[in-house]
N, CA, C and O atoms as CSV, one atom per row, in Angstrom:
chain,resi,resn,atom,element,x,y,z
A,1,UNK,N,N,31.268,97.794,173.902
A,1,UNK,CA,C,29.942,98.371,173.977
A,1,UNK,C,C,28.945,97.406,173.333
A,1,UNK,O,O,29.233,96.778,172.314
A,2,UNK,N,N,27.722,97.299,173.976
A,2,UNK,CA,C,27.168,96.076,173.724
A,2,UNK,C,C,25.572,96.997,173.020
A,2,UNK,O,O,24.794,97.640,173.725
A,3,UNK,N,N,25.424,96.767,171.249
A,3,UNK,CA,C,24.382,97.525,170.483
A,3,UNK,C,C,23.435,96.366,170.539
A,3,UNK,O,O,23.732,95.171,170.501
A,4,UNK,N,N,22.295,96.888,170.631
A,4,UNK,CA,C,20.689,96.247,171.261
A,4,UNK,C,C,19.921,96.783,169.866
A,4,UNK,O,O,20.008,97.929,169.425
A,5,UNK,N,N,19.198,95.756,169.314
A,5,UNK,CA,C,18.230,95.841,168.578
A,5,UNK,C,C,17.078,96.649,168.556
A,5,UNK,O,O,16.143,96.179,169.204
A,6,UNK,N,N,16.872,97.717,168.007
A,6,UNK,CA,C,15.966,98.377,168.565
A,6,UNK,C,C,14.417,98.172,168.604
A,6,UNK,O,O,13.411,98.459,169.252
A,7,UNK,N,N,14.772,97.627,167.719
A,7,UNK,CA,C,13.095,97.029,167.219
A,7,UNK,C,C,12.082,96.097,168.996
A,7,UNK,O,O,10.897,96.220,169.306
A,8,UNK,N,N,13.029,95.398,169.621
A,8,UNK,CA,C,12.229,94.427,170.709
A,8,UNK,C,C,12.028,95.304,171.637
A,8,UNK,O,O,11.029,95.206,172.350
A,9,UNK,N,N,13.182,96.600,171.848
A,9,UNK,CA,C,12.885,97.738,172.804
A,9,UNK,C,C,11.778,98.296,172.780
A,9,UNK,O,O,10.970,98.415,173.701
A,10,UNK,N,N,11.689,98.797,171.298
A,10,UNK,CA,C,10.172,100.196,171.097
A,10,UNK,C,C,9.263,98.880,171.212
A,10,UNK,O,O,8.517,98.994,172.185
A,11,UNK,N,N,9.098,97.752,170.580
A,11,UNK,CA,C,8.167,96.854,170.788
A,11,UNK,C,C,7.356,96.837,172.481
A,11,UNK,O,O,6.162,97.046,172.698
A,12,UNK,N,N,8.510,96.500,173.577
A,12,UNK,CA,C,8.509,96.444,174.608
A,12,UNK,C,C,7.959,97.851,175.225
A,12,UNK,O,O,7.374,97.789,176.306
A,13,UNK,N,N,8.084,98.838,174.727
A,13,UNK,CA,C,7.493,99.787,175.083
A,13,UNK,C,C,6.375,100.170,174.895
A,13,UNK,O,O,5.626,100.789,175.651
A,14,UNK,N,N,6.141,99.602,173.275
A,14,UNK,CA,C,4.815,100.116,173.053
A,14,UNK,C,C,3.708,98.844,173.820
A,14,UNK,O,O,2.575,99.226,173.527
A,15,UNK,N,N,3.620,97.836,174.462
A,15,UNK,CA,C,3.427,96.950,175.254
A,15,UNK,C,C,3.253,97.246,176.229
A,15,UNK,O,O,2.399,96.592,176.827
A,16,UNK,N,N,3.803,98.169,176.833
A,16,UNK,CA,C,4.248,98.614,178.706
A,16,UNK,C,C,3.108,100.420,178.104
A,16,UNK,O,O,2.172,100.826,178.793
A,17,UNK,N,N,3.288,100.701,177.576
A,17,UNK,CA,C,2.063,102.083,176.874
A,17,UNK,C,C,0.806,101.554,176.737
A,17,UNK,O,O,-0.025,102.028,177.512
A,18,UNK,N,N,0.412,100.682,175.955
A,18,UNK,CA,C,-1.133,100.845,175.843
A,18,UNK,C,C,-2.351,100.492,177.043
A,18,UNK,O,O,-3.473,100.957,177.243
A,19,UNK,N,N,-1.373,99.233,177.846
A,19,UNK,CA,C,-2.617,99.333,178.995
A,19,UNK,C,C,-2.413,100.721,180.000
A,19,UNK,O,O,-3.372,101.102,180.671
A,20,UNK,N,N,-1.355,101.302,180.044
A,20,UNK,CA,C,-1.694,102.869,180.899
A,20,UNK,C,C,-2.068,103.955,179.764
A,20,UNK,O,O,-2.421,105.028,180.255
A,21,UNK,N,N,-2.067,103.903,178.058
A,21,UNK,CA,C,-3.014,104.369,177.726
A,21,UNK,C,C,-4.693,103.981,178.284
A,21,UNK,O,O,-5.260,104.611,179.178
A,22,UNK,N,N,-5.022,103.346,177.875
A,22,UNK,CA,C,-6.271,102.544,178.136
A,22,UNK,C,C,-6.732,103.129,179.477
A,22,UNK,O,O,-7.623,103.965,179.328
A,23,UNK,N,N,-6.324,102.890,180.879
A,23,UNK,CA,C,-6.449,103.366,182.088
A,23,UNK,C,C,-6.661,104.594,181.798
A,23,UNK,O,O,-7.826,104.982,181.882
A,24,UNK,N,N,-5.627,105.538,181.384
A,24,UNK,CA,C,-6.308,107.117,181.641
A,24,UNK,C,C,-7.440,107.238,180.896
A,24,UNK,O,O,-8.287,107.977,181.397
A,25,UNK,N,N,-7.643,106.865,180.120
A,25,UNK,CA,C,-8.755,107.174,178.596
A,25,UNK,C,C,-9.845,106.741,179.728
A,25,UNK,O,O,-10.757,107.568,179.703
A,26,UNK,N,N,-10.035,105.908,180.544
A,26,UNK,CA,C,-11.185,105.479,180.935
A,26,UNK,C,C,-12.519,105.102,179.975
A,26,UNK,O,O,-12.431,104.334,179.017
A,27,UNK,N,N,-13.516,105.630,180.304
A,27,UNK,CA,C,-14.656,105.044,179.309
A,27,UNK,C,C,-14.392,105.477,177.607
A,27,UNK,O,O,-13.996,106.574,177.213
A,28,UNK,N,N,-14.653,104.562,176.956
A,28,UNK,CA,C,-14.514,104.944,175.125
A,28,UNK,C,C,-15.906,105.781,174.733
A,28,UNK,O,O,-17.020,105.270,174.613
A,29,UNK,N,N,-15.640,106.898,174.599
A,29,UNK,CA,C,-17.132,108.095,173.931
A,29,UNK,C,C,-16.910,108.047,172.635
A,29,UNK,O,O,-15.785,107.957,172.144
A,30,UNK,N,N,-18.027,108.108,171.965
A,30,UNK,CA,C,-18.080,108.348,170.854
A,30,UNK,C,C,-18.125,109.731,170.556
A,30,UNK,O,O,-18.097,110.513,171.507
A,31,UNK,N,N,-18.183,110.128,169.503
A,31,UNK,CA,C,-17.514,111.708,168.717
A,31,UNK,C,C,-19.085,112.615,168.746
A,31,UNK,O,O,-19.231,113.831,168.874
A,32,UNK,N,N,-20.004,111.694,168.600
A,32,UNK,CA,C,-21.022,112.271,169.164
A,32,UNK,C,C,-20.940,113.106,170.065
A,32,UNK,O,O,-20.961,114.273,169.673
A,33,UNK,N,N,-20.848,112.935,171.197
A,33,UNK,CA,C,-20.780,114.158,172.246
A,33,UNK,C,C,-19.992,114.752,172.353
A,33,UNK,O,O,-19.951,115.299,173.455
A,34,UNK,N,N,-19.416,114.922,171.869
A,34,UNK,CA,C,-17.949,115.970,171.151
A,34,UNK,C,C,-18.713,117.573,170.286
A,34,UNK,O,O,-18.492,118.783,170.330
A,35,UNK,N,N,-19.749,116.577,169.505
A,35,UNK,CA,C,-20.032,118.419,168.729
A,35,UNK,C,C,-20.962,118.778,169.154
A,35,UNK,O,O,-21.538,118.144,170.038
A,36,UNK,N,N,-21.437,119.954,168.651
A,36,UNK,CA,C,-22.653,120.793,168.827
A,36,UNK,C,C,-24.102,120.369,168.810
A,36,UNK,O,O,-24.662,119.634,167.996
A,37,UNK,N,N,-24.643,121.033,169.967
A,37,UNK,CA,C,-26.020,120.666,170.136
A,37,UNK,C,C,-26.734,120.430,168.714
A,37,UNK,O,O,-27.271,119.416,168.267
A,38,UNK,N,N,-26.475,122.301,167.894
A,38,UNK,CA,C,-27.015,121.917,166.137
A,38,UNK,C,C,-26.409,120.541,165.545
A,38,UNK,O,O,-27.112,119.933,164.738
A,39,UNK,N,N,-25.556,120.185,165.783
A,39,UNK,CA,C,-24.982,118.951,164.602
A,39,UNK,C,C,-25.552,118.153,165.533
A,39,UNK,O,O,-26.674,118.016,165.048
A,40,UNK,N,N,-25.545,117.506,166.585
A,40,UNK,CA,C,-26.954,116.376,167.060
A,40,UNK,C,C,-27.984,116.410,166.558
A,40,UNK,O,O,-28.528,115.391,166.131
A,41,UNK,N,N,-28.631,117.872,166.469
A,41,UNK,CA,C,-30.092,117.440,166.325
A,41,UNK,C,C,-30.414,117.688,164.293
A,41,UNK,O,O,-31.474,117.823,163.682
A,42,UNK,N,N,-28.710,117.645,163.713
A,42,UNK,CA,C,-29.003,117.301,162.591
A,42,UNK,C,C,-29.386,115.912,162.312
A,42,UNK,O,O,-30.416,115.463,161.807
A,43,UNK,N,N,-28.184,115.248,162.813
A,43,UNK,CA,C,-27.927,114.355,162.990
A,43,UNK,C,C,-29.249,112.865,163.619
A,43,UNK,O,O,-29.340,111.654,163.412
A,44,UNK,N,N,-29.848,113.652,164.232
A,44,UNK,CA,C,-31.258,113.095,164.984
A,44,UNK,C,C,-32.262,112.947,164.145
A,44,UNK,O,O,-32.996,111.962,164.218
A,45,UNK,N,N,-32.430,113.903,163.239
A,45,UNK,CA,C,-33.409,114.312,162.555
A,45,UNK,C,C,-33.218,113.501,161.227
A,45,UNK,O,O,-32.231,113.781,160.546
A,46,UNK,N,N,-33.991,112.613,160.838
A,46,UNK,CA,C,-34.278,112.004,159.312
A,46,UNK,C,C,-33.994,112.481,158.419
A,46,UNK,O,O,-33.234,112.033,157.561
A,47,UNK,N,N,-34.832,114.023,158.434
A,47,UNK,CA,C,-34.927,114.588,157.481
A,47,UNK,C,C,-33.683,115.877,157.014
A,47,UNK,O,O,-33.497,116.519,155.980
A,48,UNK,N,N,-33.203,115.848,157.967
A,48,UNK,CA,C,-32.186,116.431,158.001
A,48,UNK,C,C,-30.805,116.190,157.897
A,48,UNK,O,O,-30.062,117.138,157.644
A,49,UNK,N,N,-30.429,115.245,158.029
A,49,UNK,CA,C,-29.178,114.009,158.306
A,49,UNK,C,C,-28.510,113.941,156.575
A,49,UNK,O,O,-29.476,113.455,155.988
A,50,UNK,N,N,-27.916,114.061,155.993
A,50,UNK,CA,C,-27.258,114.255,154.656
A,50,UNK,C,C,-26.633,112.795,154.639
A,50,UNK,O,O,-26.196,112.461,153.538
A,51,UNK,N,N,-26.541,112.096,155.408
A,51,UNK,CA,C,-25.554,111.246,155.450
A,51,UNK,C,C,-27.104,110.080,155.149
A,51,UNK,O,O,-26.909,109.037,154.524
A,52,UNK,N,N,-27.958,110.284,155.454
A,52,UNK,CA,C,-29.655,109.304,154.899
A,52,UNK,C,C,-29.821,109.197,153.455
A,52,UNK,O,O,-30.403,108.277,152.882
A,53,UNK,N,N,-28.922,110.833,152.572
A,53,UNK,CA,C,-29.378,110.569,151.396
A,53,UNK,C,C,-28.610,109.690,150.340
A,53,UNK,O,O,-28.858,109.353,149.183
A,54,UNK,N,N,-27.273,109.392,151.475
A,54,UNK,CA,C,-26.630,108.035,150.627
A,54,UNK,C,C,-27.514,106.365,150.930
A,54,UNK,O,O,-27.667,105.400,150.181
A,55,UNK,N,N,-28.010,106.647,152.552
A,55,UNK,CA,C,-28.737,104.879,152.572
A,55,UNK,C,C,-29.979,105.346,151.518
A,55,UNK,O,O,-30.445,104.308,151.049
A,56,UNK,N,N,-30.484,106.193,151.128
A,56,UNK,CA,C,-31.742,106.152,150.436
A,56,UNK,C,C,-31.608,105.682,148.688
A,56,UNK,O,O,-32.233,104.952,147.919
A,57,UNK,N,N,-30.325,106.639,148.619
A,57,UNK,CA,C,-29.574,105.849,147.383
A,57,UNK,C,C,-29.122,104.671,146.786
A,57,UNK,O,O,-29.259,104.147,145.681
A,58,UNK,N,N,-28.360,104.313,148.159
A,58,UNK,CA,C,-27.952,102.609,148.315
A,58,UNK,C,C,-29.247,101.663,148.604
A,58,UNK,O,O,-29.090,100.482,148.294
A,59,UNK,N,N,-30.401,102.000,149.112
A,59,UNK,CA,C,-31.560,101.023,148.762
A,59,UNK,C,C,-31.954,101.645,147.491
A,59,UNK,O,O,-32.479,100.609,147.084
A,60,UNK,N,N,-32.187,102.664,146.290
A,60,UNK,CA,C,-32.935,102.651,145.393
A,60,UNK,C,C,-32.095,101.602,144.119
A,60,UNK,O,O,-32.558,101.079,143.105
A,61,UNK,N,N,-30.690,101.592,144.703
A,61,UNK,CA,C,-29.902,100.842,143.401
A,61,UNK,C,C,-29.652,99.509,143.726
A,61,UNK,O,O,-29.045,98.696,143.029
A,62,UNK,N,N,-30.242,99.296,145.018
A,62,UNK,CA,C,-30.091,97.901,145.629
A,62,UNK,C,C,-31.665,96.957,145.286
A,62,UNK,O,O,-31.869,95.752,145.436
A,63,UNK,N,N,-32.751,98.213,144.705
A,63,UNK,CA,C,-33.608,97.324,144.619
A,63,UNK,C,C,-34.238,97.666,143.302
A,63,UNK,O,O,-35.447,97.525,143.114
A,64,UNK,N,N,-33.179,98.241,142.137
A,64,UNK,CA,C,-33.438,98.411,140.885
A,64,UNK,C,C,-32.694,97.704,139.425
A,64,UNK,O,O,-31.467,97.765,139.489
A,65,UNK,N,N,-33.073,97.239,138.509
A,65,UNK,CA,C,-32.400,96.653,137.629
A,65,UNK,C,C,-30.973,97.739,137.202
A,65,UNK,O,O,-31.239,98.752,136.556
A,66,UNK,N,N,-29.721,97.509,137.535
A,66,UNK,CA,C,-28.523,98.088,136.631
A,66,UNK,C,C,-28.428,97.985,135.284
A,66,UNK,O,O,-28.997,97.042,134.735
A,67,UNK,N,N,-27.659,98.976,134.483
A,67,UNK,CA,C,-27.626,98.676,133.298
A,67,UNK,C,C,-26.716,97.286,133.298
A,67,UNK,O,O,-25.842,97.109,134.146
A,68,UNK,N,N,-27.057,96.175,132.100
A,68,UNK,CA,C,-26.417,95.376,132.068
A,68,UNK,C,C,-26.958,94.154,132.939
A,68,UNK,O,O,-27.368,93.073,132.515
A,69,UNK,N,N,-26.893,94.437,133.801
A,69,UNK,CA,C,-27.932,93.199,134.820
A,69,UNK,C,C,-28.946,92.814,134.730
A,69,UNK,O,O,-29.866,93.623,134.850
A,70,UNK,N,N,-29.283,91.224,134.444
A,70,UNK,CA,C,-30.642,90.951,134.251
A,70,UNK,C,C,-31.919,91.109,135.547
A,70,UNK,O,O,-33.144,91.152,135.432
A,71,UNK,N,N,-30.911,91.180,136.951
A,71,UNK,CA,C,-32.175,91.614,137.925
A,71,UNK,C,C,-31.635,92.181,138.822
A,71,UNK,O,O,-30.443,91.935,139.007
A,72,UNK,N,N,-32.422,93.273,139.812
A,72,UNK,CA,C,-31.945,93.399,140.704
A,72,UNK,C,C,-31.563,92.885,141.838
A,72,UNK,O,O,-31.997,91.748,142.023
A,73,UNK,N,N,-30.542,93.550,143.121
A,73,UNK,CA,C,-29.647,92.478,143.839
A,73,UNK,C,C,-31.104,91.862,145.214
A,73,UNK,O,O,-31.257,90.812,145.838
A,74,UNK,N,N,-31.866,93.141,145.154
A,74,UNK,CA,C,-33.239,92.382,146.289
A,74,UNK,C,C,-33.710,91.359,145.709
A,74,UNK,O,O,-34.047,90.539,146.563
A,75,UNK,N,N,-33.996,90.820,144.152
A,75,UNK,CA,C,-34.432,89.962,143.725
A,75,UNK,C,C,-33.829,89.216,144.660
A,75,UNK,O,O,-34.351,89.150,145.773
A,76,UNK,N,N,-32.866,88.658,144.440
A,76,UNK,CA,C,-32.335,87.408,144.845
A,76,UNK,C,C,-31.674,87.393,146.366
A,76,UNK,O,O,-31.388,86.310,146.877
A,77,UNK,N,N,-31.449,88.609,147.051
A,77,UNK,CA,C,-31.321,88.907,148.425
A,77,UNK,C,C,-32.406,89.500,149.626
A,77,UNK,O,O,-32.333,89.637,150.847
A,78,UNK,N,N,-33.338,89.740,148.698
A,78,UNK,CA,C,-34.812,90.388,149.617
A,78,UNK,C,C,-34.710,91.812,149.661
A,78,UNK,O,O,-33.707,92.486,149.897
A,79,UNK,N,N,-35.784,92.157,149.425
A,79,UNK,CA,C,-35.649,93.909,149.484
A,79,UNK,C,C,-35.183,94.287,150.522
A,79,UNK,O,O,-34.697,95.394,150.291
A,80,UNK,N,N,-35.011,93.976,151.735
A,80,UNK,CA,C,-34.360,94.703,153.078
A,80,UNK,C,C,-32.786,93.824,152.923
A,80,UNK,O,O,-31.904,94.577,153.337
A,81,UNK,N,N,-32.439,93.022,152.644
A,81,UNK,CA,C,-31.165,92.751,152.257
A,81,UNK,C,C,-31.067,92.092,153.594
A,81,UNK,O,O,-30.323,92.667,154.388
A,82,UNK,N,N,-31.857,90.650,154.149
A,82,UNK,CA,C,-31.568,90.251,154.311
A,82,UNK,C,C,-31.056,88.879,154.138
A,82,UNK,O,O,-30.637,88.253,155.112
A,83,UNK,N,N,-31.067,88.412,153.031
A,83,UNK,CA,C,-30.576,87.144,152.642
A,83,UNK,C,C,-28.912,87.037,152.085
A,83,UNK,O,O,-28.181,86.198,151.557
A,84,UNK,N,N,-28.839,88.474,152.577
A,84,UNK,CA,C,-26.910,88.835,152.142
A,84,UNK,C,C,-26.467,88.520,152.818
A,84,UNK,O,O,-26.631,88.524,154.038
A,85,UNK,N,N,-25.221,87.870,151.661
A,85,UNK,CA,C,-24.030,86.996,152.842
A,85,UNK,C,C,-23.191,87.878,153.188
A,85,UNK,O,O,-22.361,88.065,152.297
A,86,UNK,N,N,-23.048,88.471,154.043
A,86,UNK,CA,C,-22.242,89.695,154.309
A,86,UNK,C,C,-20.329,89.306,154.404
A,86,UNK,O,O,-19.401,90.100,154.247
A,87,UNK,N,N,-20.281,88.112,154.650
A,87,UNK,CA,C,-19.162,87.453,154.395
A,87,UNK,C,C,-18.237,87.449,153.668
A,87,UNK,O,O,-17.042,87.670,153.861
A,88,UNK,N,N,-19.152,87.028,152.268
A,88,UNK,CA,C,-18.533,87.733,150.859
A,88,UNK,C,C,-18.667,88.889,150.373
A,88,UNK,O,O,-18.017,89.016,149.335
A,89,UNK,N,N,-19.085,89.556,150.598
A,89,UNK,CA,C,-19.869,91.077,150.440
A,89,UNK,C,C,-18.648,91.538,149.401
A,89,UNK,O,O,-19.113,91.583,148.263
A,90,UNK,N,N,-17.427,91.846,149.424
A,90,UNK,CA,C,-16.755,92.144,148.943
A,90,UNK,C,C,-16.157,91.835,147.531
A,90,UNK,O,O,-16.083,92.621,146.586
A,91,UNK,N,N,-15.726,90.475,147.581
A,91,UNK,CA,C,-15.932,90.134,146.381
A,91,UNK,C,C,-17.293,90.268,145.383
A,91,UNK,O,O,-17.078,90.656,144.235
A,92,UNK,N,N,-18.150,90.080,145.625
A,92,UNK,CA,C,-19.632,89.974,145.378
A,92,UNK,C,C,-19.746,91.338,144.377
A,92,UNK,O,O,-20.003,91.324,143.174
A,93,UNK,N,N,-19.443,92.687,145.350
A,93,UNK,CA,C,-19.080,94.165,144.659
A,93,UNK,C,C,-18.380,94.191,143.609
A,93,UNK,O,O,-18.759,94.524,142.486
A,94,UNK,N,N,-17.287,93.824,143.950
A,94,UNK,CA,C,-15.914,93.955,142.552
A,94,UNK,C,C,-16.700,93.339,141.017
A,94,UNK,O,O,-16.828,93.794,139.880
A,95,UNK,N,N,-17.085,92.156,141.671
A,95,UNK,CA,C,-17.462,91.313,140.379
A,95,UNK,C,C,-18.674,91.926,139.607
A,95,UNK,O,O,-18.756,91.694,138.401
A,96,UNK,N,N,-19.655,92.720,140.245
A,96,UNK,CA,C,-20.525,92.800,140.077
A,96,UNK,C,C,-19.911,94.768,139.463
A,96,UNK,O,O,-20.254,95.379,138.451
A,97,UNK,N,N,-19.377,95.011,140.093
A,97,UNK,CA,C,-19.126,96.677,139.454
A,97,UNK,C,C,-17.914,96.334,138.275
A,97,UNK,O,O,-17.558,97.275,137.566
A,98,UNK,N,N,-17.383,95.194,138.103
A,98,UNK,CA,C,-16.678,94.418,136.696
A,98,UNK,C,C,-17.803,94.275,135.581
A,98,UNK,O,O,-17.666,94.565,134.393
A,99,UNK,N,N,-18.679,93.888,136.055
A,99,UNK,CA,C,-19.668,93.102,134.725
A,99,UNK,C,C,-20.926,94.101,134.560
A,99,UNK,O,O,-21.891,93.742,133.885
A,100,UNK,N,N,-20.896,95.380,135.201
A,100,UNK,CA,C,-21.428,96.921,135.192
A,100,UNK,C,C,-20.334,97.472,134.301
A,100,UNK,O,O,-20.880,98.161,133.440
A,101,UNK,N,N,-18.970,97.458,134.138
A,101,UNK,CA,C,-18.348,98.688,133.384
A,101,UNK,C,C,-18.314,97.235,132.241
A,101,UNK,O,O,-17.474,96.730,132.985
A,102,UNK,N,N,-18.390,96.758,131.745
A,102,UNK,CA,C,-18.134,95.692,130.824
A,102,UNK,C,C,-19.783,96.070,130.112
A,102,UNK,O,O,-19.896,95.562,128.997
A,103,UNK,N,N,-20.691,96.642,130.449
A,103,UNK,CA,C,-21.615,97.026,129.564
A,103,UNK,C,C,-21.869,98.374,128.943
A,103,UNK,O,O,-22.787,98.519,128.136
């Protein structure tokens, strides 16, 4: 009796699955049109949108001195944040929420 690795099989399968996934799925929708008319036109609405009062947050601390920091990060990236290297973005955070709990 001749035992087969299973691993190149399911591999091979899952290979021979995703482009006839893909085919039935046809067009990719977003989750948007999935819910309710009310949650769109929360969602639409500025003033209404809960999820605005974190970007409103993330620009007031993006363009205010932290404790511990001699300036804020628009100083030296522009108040709309575009002079960020979005590249490093990550490291940039760590180091910077390091030398925030270090005060």
């Amino acid at each position: 009796m001749i035992c087969l690795n299973r691993a190149p099989l399911l591999f091979c399968a899952f290979l021979l699955a995703v482009p006839a996934t893909a085919a039935l799925a046809g067009e990719t929708k977003s989750g948007y049109e999935y819910i309710k008319p009310a949650s769109r036109a929360m969602q639409d609405d500025d003033f209404e949108n809960p999820g605005l009062l974190a970007v409103e947050r993330g620009q007031f601390l993006f363009n205010s001195k932290q404790n511990g920091a001699g300036k804020a990060c628009a100083e030296c990236h522009g108040e709309d944040g575009a002079g960020l290297n979005t590249k490093n973005i990550l490291p940039a955070i760590l180091y910077t929420m390091k030398m925030l709990r270090k005060s």
